[in-house]
N, C-alpha and C positions, 0 to 999 in steps of 0.2 A: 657265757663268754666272760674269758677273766679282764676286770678293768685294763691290766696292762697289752690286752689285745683289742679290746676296744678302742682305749689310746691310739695305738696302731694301725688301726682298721681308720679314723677320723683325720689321722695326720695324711694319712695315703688317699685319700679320698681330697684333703685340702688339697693336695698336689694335682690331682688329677681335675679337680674344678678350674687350678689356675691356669695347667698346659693347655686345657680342653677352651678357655677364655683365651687363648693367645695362638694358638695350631688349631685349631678346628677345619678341617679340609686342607693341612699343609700331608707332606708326605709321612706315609709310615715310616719311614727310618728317623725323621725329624725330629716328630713327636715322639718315639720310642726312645732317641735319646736326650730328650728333655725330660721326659719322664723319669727314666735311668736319674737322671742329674739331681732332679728335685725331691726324687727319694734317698737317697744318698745325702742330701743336706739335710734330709729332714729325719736322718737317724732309723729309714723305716725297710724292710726288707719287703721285698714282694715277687711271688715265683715267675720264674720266668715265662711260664705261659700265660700269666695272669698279667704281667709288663704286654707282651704281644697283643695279647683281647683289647685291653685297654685302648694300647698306643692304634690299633686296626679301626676301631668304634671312633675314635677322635677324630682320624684320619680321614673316615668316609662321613664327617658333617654329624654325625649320627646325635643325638641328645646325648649331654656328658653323661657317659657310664660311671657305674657303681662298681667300686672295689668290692670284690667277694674273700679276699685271701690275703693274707699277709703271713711273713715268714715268721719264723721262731727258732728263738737260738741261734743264730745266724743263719737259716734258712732264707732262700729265694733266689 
């Protein structure tokens, strides 16, 4: 893993610790665009399926999930 993806992989992962502390059982479209949001601030790409998993596991209460994917090059 190259540091500036790991970078990546930790900033997107911060974001998903703090939606998942503030939405945790709100609606998927809620969390899906909070998450959108707070990746977008934070400079970090993430694929769209990987936004969906995410913002679904939050959504349903689930223990905050683990980013697996981040984009590249402006991938996501």
């Amino acid at each position: 893993m190259t540091e500036q993806r790991g970078e990546a992989l930790e900033a997107a992962q911060n974001v998903v610790d703090t939606v998942s502390s503030y939405q945790a059982g709100a609606e998927t479209q809620v969390v899906r665009t909070e998450l959108e949001s707070g990746l977008r601030e934070a400079g970090v790409t993430v694929p769209q399926g990987e936004v969906e998993r995410l913002a679904q596991q939050i959504s349903d209460g689930e223990q905050t999930p683990e980013v697996t994917e981040v984009g590249t090059d402006g991938e996501g």
